[in-house]
N, C-alpha and C positions, 0 to 999 in steps of 0.2 A: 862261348856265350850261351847263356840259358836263355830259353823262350819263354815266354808270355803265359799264363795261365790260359787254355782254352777255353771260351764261355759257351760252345755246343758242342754237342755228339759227331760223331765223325758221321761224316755225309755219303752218298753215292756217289758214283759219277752223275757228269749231267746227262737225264731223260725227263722223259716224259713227268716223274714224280716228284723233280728238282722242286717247282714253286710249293707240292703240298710239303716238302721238306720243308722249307723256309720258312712257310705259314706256320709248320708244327712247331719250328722252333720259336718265333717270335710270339705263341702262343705259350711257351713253354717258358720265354723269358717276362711276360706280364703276369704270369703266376709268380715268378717270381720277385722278392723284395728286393733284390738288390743284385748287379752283375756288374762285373770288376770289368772296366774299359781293356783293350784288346789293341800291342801294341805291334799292327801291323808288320814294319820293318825289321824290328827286330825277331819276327817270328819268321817272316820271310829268310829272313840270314841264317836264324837256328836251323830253319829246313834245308837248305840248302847245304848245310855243313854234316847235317846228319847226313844227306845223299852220298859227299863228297864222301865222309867218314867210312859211312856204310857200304858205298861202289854197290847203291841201288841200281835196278834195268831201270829200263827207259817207262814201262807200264807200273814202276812202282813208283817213279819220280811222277807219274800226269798223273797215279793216282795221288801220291801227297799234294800234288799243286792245286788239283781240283779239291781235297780236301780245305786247304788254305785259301783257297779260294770262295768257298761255300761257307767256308767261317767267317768270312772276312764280307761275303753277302748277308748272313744271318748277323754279323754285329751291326751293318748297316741297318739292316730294317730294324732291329731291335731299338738304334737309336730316334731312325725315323718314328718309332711309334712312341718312345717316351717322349719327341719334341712334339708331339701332337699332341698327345696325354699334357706335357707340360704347356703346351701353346693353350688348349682348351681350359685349362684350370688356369689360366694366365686369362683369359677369356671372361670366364665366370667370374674371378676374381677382383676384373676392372669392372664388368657387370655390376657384381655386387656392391661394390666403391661407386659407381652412378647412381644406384638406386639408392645407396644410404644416403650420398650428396643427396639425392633429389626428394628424397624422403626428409633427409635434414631442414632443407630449406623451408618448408611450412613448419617444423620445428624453432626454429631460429627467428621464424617471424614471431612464432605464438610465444616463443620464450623474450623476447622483447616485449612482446605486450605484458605477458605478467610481470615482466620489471617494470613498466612504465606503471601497471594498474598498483604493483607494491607502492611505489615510490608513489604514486598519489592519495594510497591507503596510509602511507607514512605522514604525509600531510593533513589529508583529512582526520587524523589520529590526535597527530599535533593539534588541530583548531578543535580538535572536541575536549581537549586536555585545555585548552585555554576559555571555551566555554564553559568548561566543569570549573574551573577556578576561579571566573567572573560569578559563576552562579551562588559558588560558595562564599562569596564575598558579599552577593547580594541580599542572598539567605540569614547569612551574621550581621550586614545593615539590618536587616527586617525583623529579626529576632531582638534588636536593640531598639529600634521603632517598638515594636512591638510590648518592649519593660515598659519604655517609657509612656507608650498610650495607654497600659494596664495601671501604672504608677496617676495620669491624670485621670483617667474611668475612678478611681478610688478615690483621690482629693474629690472629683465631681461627685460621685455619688455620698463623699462627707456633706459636702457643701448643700447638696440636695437635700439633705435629712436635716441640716441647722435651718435651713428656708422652710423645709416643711414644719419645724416647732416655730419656729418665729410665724410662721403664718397662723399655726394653728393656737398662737396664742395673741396674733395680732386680731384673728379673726373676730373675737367675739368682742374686742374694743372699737373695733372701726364698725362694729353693728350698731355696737351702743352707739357711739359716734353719727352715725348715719342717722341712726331716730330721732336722737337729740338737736341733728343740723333742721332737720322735716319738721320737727316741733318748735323746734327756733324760730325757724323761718315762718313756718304759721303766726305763732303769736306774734313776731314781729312784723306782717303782712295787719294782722289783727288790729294793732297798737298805730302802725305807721300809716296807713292807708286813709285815716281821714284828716290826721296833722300832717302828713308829709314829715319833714323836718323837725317840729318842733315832736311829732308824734314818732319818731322814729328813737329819737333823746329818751322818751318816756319809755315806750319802747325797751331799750335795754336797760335801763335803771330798774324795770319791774322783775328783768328775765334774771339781772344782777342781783336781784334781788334774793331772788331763788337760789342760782347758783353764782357765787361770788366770783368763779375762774373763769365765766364765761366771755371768750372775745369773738367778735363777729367775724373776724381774719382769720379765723381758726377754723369756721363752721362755711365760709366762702357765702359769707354774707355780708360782705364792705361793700358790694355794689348798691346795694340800699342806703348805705348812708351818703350823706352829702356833708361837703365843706363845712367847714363853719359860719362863714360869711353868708352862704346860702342861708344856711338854719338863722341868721339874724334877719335877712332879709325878708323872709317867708313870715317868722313870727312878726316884723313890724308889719307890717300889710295885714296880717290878717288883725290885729288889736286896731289899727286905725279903720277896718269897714266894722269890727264888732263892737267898737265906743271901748276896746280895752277888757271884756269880760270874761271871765275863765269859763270855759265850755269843755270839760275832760268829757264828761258824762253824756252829754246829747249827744246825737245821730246829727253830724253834718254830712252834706254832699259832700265827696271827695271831688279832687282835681281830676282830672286827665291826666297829671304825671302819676299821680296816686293810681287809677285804675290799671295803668300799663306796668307798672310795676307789682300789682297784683296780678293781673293776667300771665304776667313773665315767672312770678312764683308759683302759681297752680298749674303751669306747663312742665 
């Protein structure tokens, strides 16, 4: 049977130096990167076979067993210091795994908030997309308002320029117009004021005279005229207090209806 690769130096016996051996060696095995496991029992039986083999004395056999034995203390501590090594970074390791969890957690809250605030950005995105498209709609309403009010400004300011020549060619007829009502209505104030009726007859027959187109409904002078029945009535009374005589030319007193009806023309 072959033994086990040794992983230290062969030892003293045990004295006083045994633990700083064991320190140097477990000091000797954390420099190193790697030491191949140490398989007890079958190094124990290799030994023993050599002894047998060999017909060692008795001080070379306790020296090999104390050697086997001193390896077999230095593989121990050797492993005890990598379970420590490995226990502490096993340590650090869950350490670190807490702290990221614990670190995570205000990560994971804040990273739900930015989804929640996306997903509300995605909305309010949406309703400005649908504002923009109401605006657009409203815009191309107003732009067509807009032909069409430009379209009647134009008809109106035609319309405004035909009224302004019709006026400015109505103006200087309704002048004349006006003077001719003013001088109408004088002479027929004139003529009517002391015959009433029968003077109002002569009246336009003189003013007809002048101007053959002239009508009293034209010039807003039918208020002075009266009936016809009136005008027979007025003239028989006045021929039965005057014996009948034609009086065009003298100065009579007028009536009362004659004077109000000149008061109402000079106002």
């Amino acid at each position: 049977m072959t033994s086990a690769p040794s992983t230290s130096t062969r030892s003293a016996p045990l004295d006083s130096k045994s633990s700083s051996s064991v320190l140097r060696s477990s000091q000797a095995a954390e420099e190193q990167p790697y030491c191949s496991s140490v398989d007890l029992l079958h190094s124990t039986i290799g030994m023993w076979e050599r002894v047998v083999a060999d017909k060692k004395t008795d001080q070379e056999v306790t020296e090999e067993g104390l050697r086997h034995f001193y390896e077999g203390m230095n593989y121990f501590c050797l492993q005890f210091e990598r379970l420590q090594v490995a226990t502490a970074k096993y340590n650090e390791a869950a350490k670190a795994s807490d702290d990221l969890e614990n670190a995570m957690d205000p990560l994971k809250d804040k990273l739900a908030e930015a989804y929640r605030k996306f997903k509300d950005s995605e909305k309010e995105k949406q309703r400005l997309e649908n504002e923009l498209s109401g605006a657009a709609n409203t815009i191309t309403a107003l732009t067509g308002e807009k032909e069409s009010l430009l379209h009647v400004q134009t008809i109106l300011h035609q319309k405004i320029l035909e009224l302004t020549r019709e006026l400015e060619e109505a103006y200087p007829a309704a002048i004349r117009k006006y003077k001719a009502s003013s001088l109408y209505r004088q002479e027929l104030m004139e003529y009517a004021a002391p015959y009433m009726g029968k003077g109002v007859k002569l009246a336009i027959e003189k003013i007809k005279a002048k101007d053959p187109t002239f009508d009293p409904k034209t010039y807003g002078l039918e208020i002075y005229m009266l009936p016809p029945e009136a005008d027979v009535d007025e003239l028989s009374s006045e021929e039965e207090g005057d014996g009948g005589a034609e009086q065009e030319h003298n100065e009579v007193k007028p009536s009362a209806r004659a004077r109000d009806l000149a008061e109402g023309a000079s106002l």
